[in-house]
C-alpha beads as a LAMMPS data file, in Angstrom:
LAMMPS data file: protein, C-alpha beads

379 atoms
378 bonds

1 atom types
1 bond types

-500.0 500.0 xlo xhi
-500.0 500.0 ylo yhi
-500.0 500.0 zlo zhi

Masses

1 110.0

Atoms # bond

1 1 1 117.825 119.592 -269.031
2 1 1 118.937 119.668 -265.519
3 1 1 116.793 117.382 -263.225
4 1 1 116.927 118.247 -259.365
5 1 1 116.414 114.843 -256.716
6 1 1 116.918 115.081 -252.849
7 1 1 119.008 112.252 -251.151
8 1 1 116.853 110.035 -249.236
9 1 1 119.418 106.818 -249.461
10 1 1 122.600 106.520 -247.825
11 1 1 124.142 105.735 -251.322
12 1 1 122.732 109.349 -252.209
13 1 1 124.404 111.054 -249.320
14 1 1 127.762 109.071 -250.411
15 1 1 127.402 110.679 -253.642
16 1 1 126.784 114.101 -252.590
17 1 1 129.887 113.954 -250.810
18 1 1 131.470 112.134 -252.937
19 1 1 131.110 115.374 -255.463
20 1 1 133.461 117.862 -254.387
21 1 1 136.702 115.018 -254.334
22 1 1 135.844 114.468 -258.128
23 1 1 135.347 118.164 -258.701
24 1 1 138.280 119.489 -257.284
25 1 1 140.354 116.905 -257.415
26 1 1 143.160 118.684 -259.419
27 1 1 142.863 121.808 -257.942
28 1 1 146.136 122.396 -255.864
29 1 1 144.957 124.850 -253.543
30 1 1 141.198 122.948 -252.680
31 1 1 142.048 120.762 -249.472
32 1 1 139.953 117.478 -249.445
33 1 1 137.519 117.611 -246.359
34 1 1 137.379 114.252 -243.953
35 1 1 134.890 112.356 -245.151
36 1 1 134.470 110.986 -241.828
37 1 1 133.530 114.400 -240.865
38 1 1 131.667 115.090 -243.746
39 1 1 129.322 111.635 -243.168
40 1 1 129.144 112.688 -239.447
41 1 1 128.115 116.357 -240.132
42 1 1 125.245 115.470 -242.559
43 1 1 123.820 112.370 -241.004
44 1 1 120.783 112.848 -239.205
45 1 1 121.451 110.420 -236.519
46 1 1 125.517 111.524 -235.947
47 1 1 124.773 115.726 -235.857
48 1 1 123.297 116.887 -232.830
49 1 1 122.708 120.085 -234.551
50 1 1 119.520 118.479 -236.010
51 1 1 117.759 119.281 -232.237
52 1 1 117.219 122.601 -233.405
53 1 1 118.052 122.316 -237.725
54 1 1 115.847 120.888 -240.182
55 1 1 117.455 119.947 -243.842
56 1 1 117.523 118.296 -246.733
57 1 1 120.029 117.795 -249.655
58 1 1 119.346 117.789 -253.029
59 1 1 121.672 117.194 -256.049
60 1 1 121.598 118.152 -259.604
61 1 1 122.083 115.703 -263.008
62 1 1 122.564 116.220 -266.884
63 1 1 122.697 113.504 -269.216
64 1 1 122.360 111.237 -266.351
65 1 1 125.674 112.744 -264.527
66 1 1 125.587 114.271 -260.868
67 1 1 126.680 117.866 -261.535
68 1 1 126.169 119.480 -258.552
69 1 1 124.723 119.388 -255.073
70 1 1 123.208 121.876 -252.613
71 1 1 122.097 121.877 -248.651
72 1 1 118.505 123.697 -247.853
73 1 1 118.953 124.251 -243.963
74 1 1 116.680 125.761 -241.276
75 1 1 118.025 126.658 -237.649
76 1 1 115.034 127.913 -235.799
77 1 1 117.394 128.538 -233.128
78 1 1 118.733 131.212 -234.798
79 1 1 116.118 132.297 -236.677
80 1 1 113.979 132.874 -233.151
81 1 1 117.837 134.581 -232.026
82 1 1 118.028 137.234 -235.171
83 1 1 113.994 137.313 -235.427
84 1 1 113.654 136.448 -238.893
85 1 1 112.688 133.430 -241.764
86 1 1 115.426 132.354 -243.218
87 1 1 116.253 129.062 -245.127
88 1 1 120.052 128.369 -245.173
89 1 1 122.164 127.308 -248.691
90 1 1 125.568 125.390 -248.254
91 1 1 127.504 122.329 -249.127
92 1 1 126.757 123.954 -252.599
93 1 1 129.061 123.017 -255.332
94 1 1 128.591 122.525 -259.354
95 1 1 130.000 122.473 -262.621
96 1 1 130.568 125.706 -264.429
97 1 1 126.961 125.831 -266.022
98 1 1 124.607 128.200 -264.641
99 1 1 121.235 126.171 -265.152
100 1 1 122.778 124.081 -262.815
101 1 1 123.551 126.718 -260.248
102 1 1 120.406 128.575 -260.680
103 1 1 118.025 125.530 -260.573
104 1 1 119.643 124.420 -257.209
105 1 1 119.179 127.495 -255.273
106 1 1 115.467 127.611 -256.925
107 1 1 115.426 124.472 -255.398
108 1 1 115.924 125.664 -251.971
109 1 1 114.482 128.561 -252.177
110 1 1 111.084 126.494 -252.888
111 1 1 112.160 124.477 -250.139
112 1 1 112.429 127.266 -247.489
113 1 1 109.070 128.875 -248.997
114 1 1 107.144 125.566 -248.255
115 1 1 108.169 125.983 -244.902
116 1 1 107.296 129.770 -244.468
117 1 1 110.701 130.714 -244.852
118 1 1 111.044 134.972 -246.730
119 1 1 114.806 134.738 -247.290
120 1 1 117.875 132.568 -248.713
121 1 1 121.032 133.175 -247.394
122 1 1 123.795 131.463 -247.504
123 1 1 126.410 129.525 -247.855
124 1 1 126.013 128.584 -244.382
125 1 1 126.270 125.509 -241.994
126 1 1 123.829 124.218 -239.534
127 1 1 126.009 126.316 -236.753
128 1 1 128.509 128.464 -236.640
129 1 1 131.298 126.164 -236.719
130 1 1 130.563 124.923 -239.496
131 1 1 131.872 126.420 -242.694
132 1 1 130.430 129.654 -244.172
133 1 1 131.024 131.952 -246.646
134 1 1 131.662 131.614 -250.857
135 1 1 134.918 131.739 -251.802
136 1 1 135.366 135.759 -253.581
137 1 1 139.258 137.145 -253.155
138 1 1 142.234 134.215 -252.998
139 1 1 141.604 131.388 -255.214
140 1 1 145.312 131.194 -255.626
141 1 1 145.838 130.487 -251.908
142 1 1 146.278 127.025 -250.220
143 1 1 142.850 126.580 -248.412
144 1 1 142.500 124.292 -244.565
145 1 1 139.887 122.379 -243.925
146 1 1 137.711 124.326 -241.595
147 1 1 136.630 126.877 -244.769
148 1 1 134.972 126.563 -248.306
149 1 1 137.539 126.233 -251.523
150 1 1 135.347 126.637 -254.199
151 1 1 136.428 128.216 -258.316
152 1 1 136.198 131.265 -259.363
153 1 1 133.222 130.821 -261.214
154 1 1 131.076 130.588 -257.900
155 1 1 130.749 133.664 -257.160
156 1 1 130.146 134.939 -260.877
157 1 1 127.172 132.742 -261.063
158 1 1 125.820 134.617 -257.821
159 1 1 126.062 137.892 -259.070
160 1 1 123.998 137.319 -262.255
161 1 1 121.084 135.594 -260.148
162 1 1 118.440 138.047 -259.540
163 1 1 117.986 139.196 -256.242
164 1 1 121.354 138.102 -254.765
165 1 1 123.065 140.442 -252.796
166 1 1 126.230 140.729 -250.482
167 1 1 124.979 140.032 -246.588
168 1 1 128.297 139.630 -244.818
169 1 1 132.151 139.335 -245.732
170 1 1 134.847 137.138 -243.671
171 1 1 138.138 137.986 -243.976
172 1 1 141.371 135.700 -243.576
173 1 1 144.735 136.834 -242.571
174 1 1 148.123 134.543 -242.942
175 1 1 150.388 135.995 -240.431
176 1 1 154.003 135.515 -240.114
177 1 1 155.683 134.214 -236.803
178 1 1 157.892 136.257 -235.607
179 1 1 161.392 135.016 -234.511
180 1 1 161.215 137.287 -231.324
181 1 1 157.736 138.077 -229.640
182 1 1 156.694 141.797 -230.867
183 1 1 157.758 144.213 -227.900
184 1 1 153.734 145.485 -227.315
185 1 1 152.433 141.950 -226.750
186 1 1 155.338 141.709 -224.273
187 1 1 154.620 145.095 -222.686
188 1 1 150.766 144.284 -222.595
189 1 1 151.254 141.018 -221.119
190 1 1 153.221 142.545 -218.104
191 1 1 150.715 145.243 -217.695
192 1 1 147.582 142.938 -217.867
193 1 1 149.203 140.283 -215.301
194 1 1 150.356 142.554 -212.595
195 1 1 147.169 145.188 -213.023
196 1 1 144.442 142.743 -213.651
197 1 1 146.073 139.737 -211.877
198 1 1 145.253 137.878 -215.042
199 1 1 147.153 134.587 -216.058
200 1 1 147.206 131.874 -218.723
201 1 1 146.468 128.157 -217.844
202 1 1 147.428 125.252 -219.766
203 1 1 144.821 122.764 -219.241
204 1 1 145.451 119.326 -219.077
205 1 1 143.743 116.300 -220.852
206 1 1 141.639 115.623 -217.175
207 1 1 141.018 118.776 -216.507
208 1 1 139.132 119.384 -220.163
209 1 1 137.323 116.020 -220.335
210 1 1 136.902 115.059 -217.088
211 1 1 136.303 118.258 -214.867
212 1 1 134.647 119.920 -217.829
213 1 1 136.625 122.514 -218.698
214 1 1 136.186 121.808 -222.395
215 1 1 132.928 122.156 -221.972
216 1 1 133.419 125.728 -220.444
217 1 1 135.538 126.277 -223.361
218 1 1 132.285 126.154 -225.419
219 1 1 130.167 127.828 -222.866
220 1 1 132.502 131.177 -223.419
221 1 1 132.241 130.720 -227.299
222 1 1 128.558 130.953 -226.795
223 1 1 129.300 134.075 -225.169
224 1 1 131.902 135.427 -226.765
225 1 1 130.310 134.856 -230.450
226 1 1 126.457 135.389 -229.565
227 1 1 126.185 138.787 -231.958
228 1 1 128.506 137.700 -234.642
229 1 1 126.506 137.154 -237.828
230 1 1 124.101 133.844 -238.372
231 1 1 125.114 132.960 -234.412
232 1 1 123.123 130.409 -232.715
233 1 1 123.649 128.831 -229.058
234 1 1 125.534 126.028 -229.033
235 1 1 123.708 123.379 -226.899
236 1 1 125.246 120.966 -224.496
237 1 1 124.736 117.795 -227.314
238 1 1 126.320 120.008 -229.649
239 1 1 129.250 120.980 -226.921
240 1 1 130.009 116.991 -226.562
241 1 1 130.696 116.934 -230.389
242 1 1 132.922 119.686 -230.342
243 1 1 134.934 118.402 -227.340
244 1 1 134.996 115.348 -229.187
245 1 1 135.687 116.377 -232.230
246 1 1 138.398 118.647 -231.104
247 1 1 139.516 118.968 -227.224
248 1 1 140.456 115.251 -227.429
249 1 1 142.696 115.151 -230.086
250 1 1 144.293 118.467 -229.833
251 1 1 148.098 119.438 -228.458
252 1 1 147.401 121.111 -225.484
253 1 1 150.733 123.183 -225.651
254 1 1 148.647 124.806 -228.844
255 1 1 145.719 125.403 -226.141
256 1 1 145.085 128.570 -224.367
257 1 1 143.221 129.606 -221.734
258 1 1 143.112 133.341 -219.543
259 1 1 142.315 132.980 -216.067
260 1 1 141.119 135.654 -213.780
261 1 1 141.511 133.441 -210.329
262 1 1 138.988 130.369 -211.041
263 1 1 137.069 131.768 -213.986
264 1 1 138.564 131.289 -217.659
265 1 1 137.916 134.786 -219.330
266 1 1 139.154 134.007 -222.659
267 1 1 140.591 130.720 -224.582
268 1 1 143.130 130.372 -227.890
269 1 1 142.310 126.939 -229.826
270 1 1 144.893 126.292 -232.846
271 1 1 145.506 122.992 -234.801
272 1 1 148.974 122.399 -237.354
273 1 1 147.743 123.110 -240.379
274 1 1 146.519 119.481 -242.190
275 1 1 146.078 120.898 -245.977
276 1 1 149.023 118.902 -247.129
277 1 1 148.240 116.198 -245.387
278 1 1 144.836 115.718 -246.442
279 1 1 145.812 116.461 -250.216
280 1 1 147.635 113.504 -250.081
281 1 1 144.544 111.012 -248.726
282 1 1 142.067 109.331 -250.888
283 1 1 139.382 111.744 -250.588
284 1 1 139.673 112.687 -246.912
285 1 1 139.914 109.069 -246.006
286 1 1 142.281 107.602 -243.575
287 1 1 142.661 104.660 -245.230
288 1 1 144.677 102.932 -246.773
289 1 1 147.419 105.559 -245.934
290 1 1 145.710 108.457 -245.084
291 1 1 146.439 108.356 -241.391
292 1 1 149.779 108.129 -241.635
293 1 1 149.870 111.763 -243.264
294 1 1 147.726 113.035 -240.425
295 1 1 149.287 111.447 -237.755
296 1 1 152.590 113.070 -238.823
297 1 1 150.894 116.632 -238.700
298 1 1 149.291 115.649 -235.409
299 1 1 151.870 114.433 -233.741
300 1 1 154.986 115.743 -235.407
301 1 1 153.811 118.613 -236.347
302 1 1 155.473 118.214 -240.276
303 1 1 153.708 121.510 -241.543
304 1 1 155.293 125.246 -241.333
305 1 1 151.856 126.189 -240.645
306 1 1 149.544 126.735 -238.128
307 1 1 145.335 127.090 -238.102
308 1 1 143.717 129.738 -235.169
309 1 1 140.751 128.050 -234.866
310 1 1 138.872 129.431 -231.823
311 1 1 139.945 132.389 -230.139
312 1 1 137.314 133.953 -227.840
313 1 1 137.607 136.444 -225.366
314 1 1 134.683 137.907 -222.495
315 1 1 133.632 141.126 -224.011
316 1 1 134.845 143.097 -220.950
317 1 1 137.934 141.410 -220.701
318 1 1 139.290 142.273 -224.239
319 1 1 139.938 145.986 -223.169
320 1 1 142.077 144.527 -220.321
321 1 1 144.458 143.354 -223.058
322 1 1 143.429 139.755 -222.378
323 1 1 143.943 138.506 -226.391
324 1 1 147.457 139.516 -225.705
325 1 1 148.176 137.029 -223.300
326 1 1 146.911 134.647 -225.563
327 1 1 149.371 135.450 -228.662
328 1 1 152.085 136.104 -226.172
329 1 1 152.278 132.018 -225.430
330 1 1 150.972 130.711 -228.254
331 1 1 153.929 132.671 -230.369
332 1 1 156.416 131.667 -227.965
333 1 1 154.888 127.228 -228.838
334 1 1 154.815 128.414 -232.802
335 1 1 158.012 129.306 -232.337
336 1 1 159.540 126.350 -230.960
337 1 1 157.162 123.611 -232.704
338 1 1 159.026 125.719 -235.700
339 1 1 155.753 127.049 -237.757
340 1 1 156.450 129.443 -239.768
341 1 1 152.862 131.225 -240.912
342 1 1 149.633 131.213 -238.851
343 1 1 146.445 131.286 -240.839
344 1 1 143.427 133.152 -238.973
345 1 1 139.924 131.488 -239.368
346 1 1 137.478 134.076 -240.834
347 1 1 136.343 137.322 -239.484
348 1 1 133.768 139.427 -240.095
349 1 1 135.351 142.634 -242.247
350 1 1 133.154 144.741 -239.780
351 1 1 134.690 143.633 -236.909
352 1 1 137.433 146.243 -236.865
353 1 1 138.252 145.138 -233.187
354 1 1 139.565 141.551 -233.877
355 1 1 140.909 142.907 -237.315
356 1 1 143.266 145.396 -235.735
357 1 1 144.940 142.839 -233.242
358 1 1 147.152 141.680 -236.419
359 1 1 148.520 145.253 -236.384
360 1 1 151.635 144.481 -234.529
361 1 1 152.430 141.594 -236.643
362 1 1 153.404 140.802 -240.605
363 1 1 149.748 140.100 -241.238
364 1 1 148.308 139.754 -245.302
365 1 1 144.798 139.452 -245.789
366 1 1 144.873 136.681 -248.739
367 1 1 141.173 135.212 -248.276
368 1 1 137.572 136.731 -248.382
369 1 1 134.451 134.515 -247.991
370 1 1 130.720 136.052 -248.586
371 1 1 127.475 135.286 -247.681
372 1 1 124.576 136.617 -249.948
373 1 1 120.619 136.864 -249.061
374 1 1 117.935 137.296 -250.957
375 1 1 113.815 137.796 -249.918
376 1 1 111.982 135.205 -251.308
377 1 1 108.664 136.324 -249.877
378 1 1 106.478 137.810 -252.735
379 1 1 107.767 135.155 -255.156

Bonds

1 1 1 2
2 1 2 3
3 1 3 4
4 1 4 5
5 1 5 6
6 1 6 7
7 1 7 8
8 1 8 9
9 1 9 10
10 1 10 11
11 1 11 12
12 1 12 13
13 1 13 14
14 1 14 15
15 1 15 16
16 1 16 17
17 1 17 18
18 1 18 19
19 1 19 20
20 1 20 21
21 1 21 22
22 1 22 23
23 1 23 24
24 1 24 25
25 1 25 26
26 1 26 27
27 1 27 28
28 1 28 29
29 1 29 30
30 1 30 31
31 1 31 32
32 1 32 33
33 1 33 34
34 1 34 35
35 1 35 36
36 1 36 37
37 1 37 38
38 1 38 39
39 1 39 40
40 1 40 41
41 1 41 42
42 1 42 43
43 1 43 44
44 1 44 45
45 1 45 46
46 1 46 47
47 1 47 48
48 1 48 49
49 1 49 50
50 1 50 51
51 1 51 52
52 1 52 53
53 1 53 54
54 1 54 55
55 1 55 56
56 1 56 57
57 1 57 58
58 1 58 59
59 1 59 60
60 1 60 61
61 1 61 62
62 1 62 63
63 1 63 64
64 1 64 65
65 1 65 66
66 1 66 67
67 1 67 68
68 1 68 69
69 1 69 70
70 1 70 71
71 1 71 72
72 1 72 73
73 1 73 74
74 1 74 75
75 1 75 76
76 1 76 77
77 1 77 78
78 1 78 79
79 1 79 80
80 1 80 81
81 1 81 82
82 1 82 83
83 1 83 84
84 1 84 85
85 1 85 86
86 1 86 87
87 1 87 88
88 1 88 89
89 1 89 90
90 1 90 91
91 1 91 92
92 1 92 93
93 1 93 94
94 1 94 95
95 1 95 96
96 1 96 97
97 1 97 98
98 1 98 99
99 1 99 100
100 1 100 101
101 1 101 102
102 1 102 103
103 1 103 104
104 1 104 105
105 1 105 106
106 1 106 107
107 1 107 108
108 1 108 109
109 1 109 110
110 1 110 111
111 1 111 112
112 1 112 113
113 1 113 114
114 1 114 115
115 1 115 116
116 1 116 117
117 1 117 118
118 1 118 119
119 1 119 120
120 1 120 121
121 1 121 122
122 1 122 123
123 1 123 124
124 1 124 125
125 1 125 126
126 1 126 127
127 1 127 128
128 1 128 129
129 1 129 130
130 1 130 131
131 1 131 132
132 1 132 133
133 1 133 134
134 1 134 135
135 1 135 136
136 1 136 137
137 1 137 138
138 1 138 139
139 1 139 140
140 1 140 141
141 1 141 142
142 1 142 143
143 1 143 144
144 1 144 145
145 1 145 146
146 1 146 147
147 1 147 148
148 1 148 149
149 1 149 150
150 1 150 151
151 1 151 152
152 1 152 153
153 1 153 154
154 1 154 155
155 1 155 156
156 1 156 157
157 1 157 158
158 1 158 159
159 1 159 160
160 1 160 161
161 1 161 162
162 1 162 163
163 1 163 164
164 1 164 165
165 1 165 166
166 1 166 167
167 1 167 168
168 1 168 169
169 1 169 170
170 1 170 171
171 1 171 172
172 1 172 173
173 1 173 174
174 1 174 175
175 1 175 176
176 1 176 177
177 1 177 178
178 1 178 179
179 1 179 180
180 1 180 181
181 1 181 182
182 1 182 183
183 1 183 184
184 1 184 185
185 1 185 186
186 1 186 187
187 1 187 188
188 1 188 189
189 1 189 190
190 1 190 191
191 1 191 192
192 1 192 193
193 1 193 194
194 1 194 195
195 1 195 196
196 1 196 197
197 1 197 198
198 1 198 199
199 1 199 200
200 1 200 201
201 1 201 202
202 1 202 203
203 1 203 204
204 1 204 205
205 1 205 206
206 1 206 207
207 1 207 208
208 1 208 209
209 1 209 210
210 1 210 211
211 1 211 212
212 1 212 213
213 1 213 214
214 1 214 215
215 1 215 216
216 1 216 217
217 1 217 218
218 1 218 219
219 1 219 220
220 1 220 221
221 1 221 222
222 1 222 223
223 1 223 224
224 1 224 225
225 1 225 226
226 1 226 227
227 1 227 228
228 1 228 229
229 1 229 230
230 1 230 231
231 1 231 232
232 1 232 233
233 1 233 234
234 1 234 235
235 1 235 236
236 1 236 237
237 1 237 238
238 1 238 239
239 1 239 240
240 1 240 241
241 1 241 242
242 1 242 243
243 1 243 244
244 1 244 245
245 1 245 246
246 1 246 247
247 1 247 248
248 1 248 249
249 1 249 250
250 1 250 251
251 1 251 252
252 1 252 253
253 1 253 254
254 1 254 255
255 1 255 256
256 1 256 257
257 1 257 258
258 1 258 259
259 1 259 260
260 1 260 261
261 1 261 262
262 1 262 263
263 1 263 264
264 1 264 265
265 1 265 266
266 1 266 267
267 1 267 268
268 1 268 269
269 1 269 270
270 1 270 271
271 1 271 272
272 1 272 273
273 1 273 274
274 1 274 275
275 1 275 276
276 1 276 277
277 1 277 278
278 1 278 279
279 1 279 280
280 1 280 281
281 1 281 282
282 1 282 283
283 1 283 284
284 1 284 285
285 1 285 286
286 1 286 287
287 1 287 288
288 1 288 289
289 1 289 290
290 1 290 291
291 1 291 292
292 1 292 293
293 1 293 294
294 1 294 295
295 1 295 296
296 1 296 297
297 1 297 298
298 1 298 299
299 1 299 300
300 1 300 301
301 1 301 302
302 1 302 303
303 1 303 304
304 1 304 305
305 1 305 306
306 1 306 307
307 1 307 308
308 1 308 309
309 1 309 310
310 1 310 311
311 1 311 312
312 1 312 313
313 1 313 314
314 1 314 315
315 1 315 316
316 1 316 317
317 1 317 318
318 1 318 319
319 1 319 320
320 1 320 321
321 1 321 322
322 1 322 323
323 1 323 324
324 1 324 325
325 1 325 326
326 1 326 327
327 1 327 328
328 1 328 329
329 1 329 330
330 1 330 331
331 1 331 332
332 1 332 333
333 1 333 334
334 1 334 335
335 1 335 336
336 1 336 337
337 1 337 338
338 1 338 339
339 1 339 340
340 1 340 341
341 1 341 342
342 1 342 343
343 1 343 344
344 1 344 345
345 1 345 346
346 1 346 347
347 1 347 348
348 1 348 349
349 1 349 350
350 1 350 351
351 1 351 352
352 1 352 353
353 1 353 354
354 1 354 355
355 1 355 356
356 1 356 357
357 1 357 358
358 1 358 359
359 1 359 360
360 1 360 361
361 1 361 362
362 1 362 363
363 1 363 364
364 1 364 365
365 1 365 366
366 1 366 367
367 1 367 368
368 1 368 369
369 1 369 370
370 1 370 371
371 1 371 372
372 1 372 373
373 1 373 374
374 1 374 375
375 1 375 376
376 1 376 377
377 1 377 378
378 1 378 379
């Protein structure tokens, strides 16, 4: 018998947490999440996202054993943005049973129906940065912590749930970097400086904190991602965490931005890849020796890979050739930091656009994420 309770304790939310470390904690290619992050993300009083979210967490026991755990989220701001009712599923993760599965997303589904809610979809964050998708194509690949690992069960328990259907695939790419800088980036990078008058700016630590250019950073996200699917406005609480979370901590040389005079038109964000690193804390921790891993791939950059984060550029700017500025001098920093692979952060399989940009490069899709949906409205 599988008995559902929501967290309402702090010892609760440690243990819903605490789940996916002791389930996939021989799994070589699941990376540990911070559990810094983690705590920060679903705490009430720590996520500014709750302005405009409303959720609660629920996990699932048998014979007295947690077994596995699900989020039921509501962003009005994007359900008032895509004009619809929908009740969110994610941090969801259990054993290979499907009672367990099943009476979860009941769970949340009942949830979002209490609250006038006619559709489940997920898995998805509170935002768009968070991490979305299920795990379908790749569950032989190392993962990074900005996306969901999960087995390959998952998605076998989705497709024999009634009503459960396919609402949007992300793809990821691991791209080789080159030893010389492909010829058309070179080309278009000429052409888009001297035509346009365009130029890339490395930003320095002032100018992003103080004068607020990380915060403009976020503003063109909002602009730059407002019709990609499940999209809602960041805020400017929800800004401060990001530039907090991110800007402050990040090498700058790894930073992009495209000027066109005083206005940035497009921005490249990209971390070293911490997967290693974080396979080798206790659960995401930093302590007792868990910073000394990060701080290696932080500051030494001891990892022959490299995350693209955020890239974002103006709508109208992208036919200028803008994004090609952007790989032009990040390539030439991969190159001498000495990464070897780049791993894209998901995109949307429709968005043929961003897709084809890997065309001049040795690009392998090795990753696909999906979202399902499902009405809930005359049940």
């Amino acid at each position: 018998m599988i008995k559902i309770k929501k967290v309402n304790t702090k010892k609760e939310l440690k243990l819903f947490i605490q789940f996916y470390y002791d389930l996939y904690r021989d799994n070589d290619c699941a990376v540990p999440y911070l559990y810094s992050d983690e705590m920060a993300t679903l705490r009430r009083d720590k996520n500014p996202s709750f302005e405009c979210c409303d959720a609660d967490y629920f996990l699932a026991y048998k014979d007295g054993q947690v077994v596995g755990r699900v989020a039921a989220i509501i962003n009005r701001r994007a359900n008032e943005r895509w004009n619809c009712r929908q009740v969110r599923f994610g941090w969801f993760d259990f054993i290979d049973d499907p009672e367990v599965s099943e009476a979860l997303l009941k769970t949340v589904e009942e949830w979002g129906r209490q609250r006038g809610m006619n559709e489940i979809a997920g898995p998805l964050g509170f935002i768009d940065t968070d991490r979305e998708g299920m795990l379908v194509e790749g569950f032989d690949q190392l993962s990074t912590m900005y996306i969901n690992y999960n087995y390959p069960y998952y998605p076998k328990h989705m497709e024999r749930l009634a009503g459960f259907k396919k609402d949007n695939d992300y793809l990821e790419s691991k791209v080789k970097v080159p030893e010389v800088v492909p010829e058309k980036f070179a080309k278009v990078t000429e052409m888009v400086r001297k035509r346009y008058g365009l130029r890339v700016h490395k930003f320095t630590r002032k100018e992003l904190i103080d004068e607020g250019w990380g915060h403009e950073v976020f503003r063109l996200l909002n602009a730059t991602y407002k019709d990609l699917y499940g999209f809602s406005e960041l805020s400017d609480s929800q800004v401060n965490k990001l530039v907090n979370d991110y800007i402050k901590i990040a090498d700058l040389n790894l930073v992009t931005a495209i000027m066109d005079g005083d206005k940035m038109v497009g921005f490249g964000i990209t971390f070293p890849s911490f997967s290693r690193a974080l396979q080798k804390t206790r659960d995401g921790r930093f302590l007792p020796f868990g910073w000394w891993h990060l701080l290696k791939i932080l500051k030494w950059h001891k990892t022959p890979i490299v995350d693209l984060l955020l890239i974002g550029v103006l709508p109208e700017y992208r036919a200028k050739g803008a994004n090609a500025l952007i790989f032009d001098d990040l390539i030439r920093w991969f190159q001498r930091y000495g990464f070897e692979w780049a791993e894209t952060g998901p995109q949307m399989e429709t968005n043929e656009g961003v897709l084809s940009q890997w065309q001049y490069l040795e690009a392998t899709i090795h990753r696909r994420h999906r979202c399902y949906r499902k009405s809930i409205s005359n049940q």
